[in-house]
C-alpha positions in Angstrom: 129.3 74.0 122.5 126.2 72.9 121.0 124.7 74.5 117.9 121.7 76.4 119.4 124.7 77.8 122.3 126.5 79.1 118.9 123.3 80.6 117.7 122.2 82.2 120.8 125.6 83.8 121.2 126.1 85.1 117.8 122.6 86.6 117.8 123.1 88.3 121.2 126.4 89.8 119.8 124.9 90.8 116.5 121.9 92.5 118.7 123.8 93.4 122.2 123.1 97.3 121.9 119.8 96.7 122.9 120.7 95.0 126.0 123.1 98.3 126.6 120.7 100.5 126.2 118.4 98.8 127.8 120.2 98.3 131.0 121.5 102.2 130.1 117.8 103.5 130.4 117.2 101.9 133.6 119.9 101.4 135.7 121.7 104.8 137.1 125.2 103.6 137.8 128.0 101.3 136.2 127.4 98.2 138.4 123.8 98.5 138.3 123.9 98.4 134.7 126.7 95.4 134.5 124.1 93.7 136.7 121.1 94.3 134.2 122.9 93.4 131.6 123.8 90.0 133.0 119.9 89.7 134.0 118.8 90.0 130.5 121.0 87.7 129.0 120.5 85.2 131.8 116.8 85.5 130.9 117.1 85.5 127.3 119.2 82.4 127.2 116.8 81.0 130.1 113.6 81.5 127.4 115.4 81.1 124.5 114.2 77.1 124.1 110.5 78.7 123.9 111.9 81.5 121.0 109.5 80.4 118.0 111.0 81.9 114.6 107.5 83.4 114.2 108.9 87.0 115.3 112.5 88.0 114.6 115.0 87.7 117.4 115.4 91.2 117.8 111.9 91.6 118.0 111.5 88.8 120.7 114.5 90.5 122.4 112.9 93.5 123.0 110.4 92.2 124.6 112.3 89.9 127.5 114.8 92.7 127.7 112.0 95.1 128.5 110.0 92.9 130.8 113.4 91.7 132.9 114.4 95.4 133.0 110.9 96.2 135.0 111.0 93.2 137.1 114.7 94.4 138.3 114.1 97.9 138.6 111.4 96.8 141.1 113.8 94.5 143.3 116.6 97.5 143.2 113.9 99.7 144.0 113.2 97.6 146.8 116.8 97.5 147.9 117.0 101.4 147.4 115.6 103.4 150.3 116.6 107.4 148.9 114.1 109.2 147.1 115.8 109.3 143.2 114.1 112.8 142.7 116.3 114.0 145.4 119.8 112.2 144.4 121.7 114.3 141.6 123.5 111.2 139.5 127.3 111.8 137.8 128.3 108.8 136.8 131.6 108.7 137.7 133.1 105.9 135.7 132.1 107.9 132.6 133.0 111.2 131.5 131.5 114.1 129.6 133.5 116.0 127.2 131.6 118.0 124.7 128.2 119.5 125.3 126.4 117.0 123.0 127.8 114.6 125.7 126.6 116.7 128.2 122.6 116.9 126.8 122.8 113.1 126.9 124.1 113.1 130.4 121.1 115.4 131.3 118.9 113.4 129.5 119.6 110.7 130.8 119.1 111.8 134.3 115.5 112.9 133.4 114.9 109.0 132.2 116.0 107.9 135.1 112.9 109.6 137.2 110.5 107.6 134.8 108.9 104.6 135.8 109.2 101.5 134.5 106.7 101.8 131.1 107.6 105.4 130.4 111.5 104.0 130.0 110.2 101.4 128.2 108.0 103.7 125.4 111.2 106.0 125.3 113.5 103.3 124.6 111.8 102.0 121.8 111.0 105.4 120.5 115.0 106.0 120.2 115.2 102.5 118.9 113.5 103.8 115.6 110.1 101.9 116.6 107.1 102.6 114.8 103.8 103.1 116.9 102.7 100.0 115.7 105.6 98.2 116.6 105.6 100.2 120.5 102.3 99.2 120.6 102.8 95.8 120.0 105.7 94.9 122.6 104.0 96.7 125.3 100.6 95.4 124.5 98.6 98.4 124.0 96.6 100.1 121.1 98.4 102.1 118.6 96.7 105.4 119.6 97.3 104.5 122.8 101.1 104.5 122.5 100.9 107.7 120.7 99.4 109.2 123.7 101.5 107.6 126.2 104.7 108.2 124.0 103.6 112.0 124.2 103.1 112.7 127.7 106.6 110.9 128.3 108.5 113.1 126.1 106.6 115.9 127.7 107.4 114.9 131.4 111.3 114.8 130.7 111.0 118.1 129.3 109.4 119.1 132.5 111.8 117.2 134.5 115.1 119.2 133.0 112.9 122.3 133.2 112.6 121.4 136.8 116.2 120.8 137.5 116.9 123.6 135.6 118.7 122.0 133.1 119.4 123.6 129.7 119.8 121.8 126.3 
């Protein structure tokens, strides 16, 4: 193994929970997920020649992560002909024990009926980002993801109210 292949695969260990949340926030079931996860790694080692140590990894991570997690959520959209509003999810490789387990299972199934820029501000919001820093990976003003960041949370919250789910 070459040095860069050592590199690569250290960094993507040391920064592999956002490629699980990632692939968590967009993909509804175990194997879609598995999938994603490849997908981002495929891509990340694919561009990772043209990483310039301008940014930090994690910083340039987020952004192919992001960007190969809309570009497959549009092919499995493609591929997926029921109306996701209408499916009630359960993930059943996973299981729910206590009720904070529960909320995230519900929340969850309200990011699910985002589209592909909504999942994108939420995940970085629970990723600690700044704004600024939200603003910057999706290319937008700083008021701008404010605003966007906003109506998102507010739409989920409409979406469990909708389902009638309770926190």
């Amino acid at each position: 193994m070459s040095h860069s292949e050592t590199e690569f695969l250290r960094l993507i260990d040391e920064n592999k929970g956002i490629i699980v949340k990632a692939s968590r926030m967009y993909m509804d079931d175990h194997e879609g997920r598995q999938d994603l996860y490849q997908e981002i790694v495929y891509q990340l080692w694919k561009s990772y020649p043209s990483f310039k140590q301008q940014s930090k990894f994690s910083t340039w991570m987020y952004r192919v992560a992001l960007n190969t997690a809309m570009v497959f959520l549009k092919k499995e959209k493609k591929h997926r002909v029921y109306d996701m509003l209408e499916e009630r999810h359960d993930f059943p490789e996973e299981t729910y024990n206590s009720d904070k387990d529960e909320q995230l299972k519900i929340f969850y199934q309200a990011v699910h009926r985002l589209n592909g820029v909504e999942k994108a501000l939420i995940f970085l919001f629970l990723e600690g980002q700044s704004h600024r820093e939200i603003a910057a990976h999706l290319g937008i003003s700083e008021v701008n993801a404010r605003v966007k960041l906003n109506r998102t949370k507010e739409r989920i919250q409409q979406i469990i109210k909708k389902y009638h789910y309770e926190f």
